[in-house]
N, C-alpha and C positions, 0 to 999 in steps of 0.2 A: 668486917674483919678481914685482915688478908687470908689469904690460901694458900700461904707458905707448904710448898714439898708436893703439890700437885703435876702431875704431870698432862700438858694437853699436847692433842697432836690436832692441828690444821692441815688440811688437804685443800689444794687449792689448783686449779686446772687453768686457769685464767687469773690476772692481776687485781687482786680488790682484798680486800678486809685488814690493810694497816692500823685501822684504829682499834679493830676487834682483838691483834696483837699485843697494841701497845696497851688494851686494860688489864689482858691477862699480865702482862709484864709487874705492870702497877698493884698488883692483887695478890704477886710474890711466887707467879708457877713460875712452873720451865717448859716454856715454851718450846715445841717440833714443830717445823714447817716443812711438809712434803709438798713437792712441788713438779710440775714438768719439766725439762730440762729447759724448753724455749724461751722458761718464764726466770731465771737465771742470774740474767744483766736487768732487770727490774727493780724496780724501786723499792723493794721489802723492808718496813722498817723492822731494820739488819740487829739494831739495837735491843730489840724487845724480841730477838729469837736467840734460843740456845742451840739449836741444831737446824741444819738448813739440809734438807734432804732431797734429791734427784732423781725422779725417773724416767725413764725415755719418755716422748712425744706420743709415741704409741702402746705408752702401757695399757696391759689390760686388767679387769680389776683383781684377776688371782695377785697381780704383780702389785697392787697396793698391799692387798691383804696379805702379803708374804712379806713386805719391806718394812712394814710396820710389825709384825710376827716377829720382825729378827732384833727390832727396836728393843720390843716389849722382852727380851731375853735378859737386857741387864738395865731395865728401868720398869716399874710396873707402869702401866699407860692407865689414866683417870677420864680424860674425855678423849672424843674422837669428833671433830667440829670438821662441818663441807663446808668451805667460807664462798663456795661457789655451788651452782645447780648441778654439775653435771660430775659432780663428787657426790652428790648426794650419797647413791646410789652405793658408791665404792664406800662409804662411811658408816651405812648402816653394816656395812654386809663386814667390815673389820669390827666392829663392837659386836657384833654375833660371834664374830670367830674366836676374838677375845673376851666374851661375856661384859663389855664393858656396858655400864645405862646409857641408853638414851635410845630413841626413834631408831627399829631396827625395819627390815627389807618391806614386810607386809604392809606396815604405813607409809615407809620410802615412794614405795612404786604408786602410793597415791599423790603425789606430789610432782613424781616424775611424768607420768602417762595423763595423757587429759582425754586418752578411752575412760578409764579408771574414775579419774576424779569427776569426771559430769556423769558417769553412773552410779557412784554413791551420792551425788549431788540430788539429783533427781530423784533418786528413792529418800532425801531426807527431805523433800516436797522443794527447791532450791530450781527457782527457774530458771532454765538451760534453753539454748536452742537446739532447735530436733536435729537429733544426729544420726548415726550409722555407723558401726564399724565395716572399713572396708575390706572385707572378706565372702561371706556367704553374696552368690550373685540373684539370687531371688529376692534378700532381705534387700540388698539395694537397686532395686529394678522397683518392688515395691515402693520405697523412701522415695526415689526419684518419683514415682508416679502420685504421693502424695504432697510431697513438699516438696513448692516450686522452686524455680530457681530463681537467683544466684545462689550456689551454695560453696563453701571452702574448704578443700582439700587439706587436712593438718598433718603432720608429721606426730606420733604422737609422747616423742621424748626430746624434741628439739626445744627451744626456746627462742621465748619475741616472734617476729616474723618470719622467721629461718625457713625458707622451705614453702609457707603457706600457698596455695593456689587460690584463686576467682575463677569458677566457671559457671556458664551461662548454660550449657545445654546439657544431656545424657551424651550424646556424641562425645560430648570434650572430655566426661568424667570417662568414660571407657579408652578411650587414648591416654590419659594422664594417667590410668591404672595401669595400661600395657610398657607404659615408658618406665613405671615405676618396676615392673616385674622384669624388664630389661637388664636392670642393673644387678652389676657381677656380686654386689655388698646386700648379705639377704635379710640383714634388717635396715636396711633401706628400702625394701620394696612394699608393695601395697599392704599387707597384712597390721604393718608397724603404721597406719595412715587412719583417719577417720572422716568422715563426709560432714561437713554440718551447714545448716542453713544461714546464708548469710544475711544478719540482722544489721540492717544503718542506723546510726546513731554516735554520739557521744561514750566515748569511753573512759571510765576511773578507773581508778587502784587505791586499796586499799590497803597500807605496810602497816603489820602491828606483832607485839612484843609479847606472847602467851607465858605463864608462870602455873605448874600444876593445872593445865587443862581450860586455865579464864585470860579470859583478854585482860593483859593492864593497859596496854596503850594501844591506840590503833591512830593514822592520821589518813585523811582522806582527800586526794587530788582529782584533778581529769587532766588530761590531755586535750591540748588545741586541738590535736588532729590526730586519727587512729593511730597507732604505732605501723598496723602492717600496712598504711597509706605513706606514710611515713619512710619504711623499707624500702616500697616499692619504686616509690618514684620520688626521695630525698625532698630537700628540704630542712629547716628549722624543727626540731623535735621541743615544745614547750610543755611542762606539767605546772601544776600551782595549785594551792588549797581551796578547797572549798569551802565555800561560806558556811564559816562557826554556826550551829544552833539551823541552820537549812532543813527541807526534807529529804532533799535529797543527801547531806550527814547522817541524820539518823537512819534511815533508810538502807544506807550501806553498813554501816555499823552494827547494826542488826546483820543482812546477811552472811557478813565477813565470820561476827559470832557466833551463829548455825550451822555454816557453809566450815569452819575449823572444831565443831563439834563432831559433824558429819564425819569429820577425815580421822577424826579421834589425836587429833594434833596436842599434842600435852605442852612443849615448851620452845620458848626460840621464836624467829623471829620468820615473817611470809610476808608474802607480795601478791594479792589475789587480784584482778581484774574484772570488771563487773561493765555491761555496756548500758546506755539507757535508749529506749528503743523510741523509734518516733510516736509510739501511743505511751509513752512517760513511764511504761513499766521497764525496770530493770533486770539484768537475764546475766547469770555467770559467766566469764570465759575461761577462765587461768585461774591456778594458781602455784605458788612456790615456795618451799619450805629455805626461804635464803631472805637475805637484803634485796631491796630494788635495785637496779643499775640505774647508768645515765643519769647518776646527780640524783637519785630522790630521795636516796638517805637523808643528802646534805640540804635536799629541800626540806624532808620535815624538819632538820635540826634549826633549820632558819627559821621555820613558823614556834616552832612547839620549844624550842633550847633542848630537846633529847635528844642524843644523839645513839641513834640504836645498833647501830654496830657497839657501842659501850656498853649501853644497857643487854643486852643481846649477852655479852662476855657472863657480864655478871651475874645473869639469869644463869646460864649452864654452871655457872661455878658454883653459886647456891644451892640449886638444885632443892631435894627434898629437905635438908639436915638446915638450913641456913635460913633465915627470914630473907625477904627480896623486898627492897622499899623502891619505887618510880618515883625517881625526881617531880616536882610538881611541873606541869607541861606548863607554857603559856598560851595563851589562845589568838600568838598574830598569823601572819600569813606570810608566806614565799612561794620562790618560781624559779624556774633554769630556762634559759632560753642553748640551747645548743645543738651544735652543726659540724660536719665534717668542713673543713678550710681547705681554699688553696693552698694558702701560706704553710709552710711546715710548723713556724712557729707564729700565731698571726699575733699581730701588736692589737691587744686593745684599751689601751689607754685613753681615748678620744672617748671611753666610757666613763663618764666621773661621776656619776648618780653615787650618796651617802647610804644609798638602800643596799649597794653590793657587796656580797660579806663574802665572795668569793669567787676567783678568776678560774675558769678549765684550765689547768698547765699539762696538754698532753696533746703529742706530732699531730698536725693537720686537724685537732679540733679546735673551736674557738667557742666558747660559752662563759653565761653570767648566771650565778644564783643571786638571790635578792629577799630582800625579807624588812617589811614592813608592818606595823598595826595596823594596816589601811588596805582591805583589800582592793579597793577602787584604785592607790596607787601604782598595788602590783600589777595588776592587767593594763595599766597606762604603761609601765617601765615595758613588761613583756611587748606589747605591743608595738615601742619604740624598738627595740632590739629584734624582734624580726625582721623588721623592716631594715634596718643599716646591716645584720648580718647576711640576709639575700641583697642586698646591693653590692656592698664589698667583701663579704670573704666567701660567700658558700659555696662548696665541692659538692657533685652530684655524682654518685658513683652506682655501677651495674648491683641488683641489691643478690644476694648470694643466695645460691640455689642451696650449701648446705652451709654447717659450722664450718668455720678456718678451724 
């Protein structure tokens, strides 16, 4: 049934959740999109919003909570949706000030902090690797003296790779703590950081769609190559499905649905990462109360026909008062192959595979998703398309010490 007379407000820090927009549009709200001001000239579908809202580049979160305060004076506000991660935070903390439902600060910051979430992880029995916060200097004199190295220096509110460090000795973690307390920004320095052992291996993710507290849908990928491998020293970024009915599907599936009981996650959509270690057991890394980036929405929608920025809408709008039915998923498979380009806008046309259900259209990237019943053809397709996009288009650029 539509939802005629609702009002939602979207906060968005960065360019992503058009289609999460246009279901609310379809559903019959009135759509608010608070926005940064840099994000402006973007591609917003303009269509499916009633009010486009601005705030400086450097607001702080009093300053959401306030713009949205003066919103809520002659519209009552219904939801409060972060269609990015780094809203999260600012969207719990306006539905508190507004008493509006949904995920407010206390479960926010387990989403936000991966201090937080691999310490409720690990006390819900959810294998972690051994970590430390970086603070008490005995606690990590001891950690170092037990768990060897390489271990990795994390940020503990950034995202992806942003920031992460590889070190090899005690020496390097005490210089990399002293650099960090240098800086003039003091949640930037070591307190805001965590230490953890760095495990090799293959890494998943697993995105799925919770409804009152149960998973309805989850899909399960891995990446060719780590993410912060990836960061570090560029390259072709590939995910793709994992084999239907596998152990290693259920296996994550399971965690994902422990590892979001743990967090007391009730509804909306995540993006958890799990690595599998060279003795075949799996170990947490991430997780995030939002959609994947880098295409893997559009990956699952190529395997599964859900597309959960839609589903995702129509779960918040439901909510408790409304039934919520999941499309029935199908069980093929898809993949992204994508890269930062020379070309600003690269031509790929010279790609004509019947498997590609969509082209990257965005400055200096080039990529393909793909979606087949055949996972043997997807990992042939992917593997043909790394190869031609490291030969003619790939841009390999310095990977960033923090967020742009």
């Amino acid at each position: 049934m539509p939802f005629t007379g609702l009002t939602v407000v979207c906060l968005a820090s960065y360019f992503k959740g058009n289609p999460f927009l246009r279901q609310l549009r379809a559903q019959g709200c009135h759509v608010v999109l608070v926005i940064k001001e840099k994000l402006a000239g973007d591609d917003w579908a303009r269509e499916a919003v009633d009010e486009l809202v601005t705030v400086p580049n450097t607001a702080s979160p009093e300053l959401f909570v306030h713009t949205v305060s003066e919103l809520a004076r002659h519209r009552r506000i219904d939801r409060v949706v972060a269609l990015e991660e780094y809203d999260v935070m600012n969207a719990a903390l306006i539905r508190e000030h507004l008493r509006v439902p949904g995920m407010g600060t206390t479960t926010a910051r387990l989403f936000r902090d991966k201090l937080a979430m691999r310490v409720k992880a690990h006390e819900a029995g959810i294998r972690v690797p051994a970590f430390v916060h970086v603070l008490n200097e005995d606690e990590l004199r001891g950690y170092m003296a037990q768990v060897p190295p390489p271990w990795v220096l994390k940020p503990r509110s950034d995202v992806s790779a942003v920031g992460i460090q590889k070190l090899t000795s005690a020496d390097l973690v005490w210089h990399a703590i002293a650099a960090l307390d240098a800086r003039p920004a003091i949640t930037e320095r070591s307190s805001y950081y965590l230490l953890e052992r760095f495990v090799p291996g293959a890494v998943y993710h697993v995105d799925a769609l919770a409804q009152n507290g149960e998973v309805v849908f989850a899909g399960v990928n891995r990446y060719w190559r780590p993410p912060m491998e990836v960061a570090h020293h560029g390259g072709v970024f590939v995910t793709c499905t994992v084999e239907h009915g596998s152990e290693d599907e259920q296996v994550l599936l399971e965690m994902n649905r422990a590892l979001l009981r743990a967090l007391n996650f009730v509804r909306g959509a995540t993006h958890a990462e799990f690595i599998k270690a060279d003795d075949g057991r799996f170990y947490f890394l991430e997780v995030a109360a939002r959609v994947g980036g880098a295409y893997i929405a559009e990956v699952l929608e190529a395997a599964s026909g859900i597309n959960i920025w839609r589903e995702w809408a129509n779960i918040e709008l439901a909510r408790d008062r409304h039934a919520y039915a999941l499309p029935e998923p199908r069980r093929g498979y898809g993949g992204v192959a994508l890269a930062l380009a020379r070309e600003e806008w690269p031509d790929t046309s010279a790609f004509t595979d019947s498997e590609i259900v969509e082209r990257v259209h965005k400055r200096h990237h080039v990529g393909l998703v793909v979606a087949s019943p055949s996972d043997e053809r997807i990992q042939s397709l992917l593997a043909d398309y790394v190869r031609r996009i490291e030969r003619d288009h790939l841009a390999v650029l310095p990977p960033l010490d923090k967020p742009e």
